[in-house]
N, C-alpha and C positions, 0 to 999 in steps of 0.2 A: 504494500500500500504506500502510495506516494503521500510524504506529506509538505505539504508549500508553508517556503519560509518567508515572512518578513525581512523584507531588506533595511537594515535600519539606515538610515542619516544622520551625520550632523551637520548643522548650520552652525558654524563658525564665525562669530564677526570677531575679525581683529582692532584692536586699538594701541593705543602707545604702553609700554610699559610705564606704570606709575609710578617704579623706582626711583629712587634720588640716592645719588652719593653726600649731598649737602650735611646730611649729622653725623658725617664719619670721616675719621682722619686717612685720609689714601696719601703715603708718601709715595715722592715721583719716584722715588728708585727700589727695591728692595735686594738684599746679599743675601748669602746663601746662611744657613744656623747651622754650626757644624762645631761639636766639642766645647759647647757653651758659650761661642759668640759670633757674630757676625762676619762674616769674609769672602771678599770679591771672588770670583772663579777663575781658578787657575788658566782659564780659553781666554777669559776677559769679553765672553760672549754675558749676550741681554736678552730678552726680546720682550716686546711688547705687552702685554692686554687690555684686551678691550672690552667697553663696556656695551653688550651685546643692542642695549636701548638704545643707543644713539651716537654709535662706533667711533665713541670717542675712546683715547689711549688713556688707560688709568696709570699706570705704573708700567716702567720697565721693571724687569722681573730678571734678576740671575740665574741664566742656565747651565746645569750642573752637565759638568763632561764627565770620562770616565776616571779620572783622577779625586775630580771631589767626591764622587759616588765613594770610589775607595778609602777619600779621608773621613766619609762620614759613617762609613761602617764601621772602620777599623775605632774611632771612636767610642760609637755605639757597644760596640764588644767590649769595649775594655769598661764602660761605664755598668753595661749589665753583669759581668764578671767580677767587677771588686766591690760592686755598692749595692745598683737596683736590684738585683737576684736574690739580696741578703736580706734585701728592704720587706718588711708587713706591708701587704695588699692594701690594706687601711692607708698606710703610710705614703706610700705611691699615690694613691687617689689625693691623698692635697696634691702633690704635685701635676699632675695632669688636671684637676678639676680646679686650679684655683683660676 
């Protein structure tokens, strides 16, 4: 037995995004966080983002090559191995949730 389906629609109306960056601080540049501070990329590469509403450039943004990847794991490891490993769960959560 055959049975007939409804085709469903939608009507879409678009409009402008209502977002605003105006109550938040967008610096123009951002480095990379790697071993507790901020630092350029070893490429001295950037690139762009944009703000999808009205393709304006928010920030250039440091992109990471495969050297900072390396310096940011090799971090990571040594920070999980002599500290946050040892750390109470409790304890970690201020740090990630403050």
């Amino acid at each position: 037995m055959a049975t007939k389906t409804k085709k469903k629609t939608t009507d879409w109306a678009l409009a402008p995004a209502p977002e605003s960056t105006d109550h938040v601080k967008i610096n123009a540049q951002y480095e990379l966080f790697i071993n507790g501070k901020w630092q350029k990329p070893k490429s001295g590469k950037y690139f762009d983002t944009i703000n999808p509403a009205n393709e304006k450039v928010l920030a250039r943004v440091a992109e990471a090559g495969e050297a900072d990847v390396d310096a940011a794991v090799k971090a990571a490891r040594k920070a999980y191995d002599t500290v946050w490993s040892r750390m109470p769960a409790s304890e970690r959560a201020k740090y990630i949730y403050r």
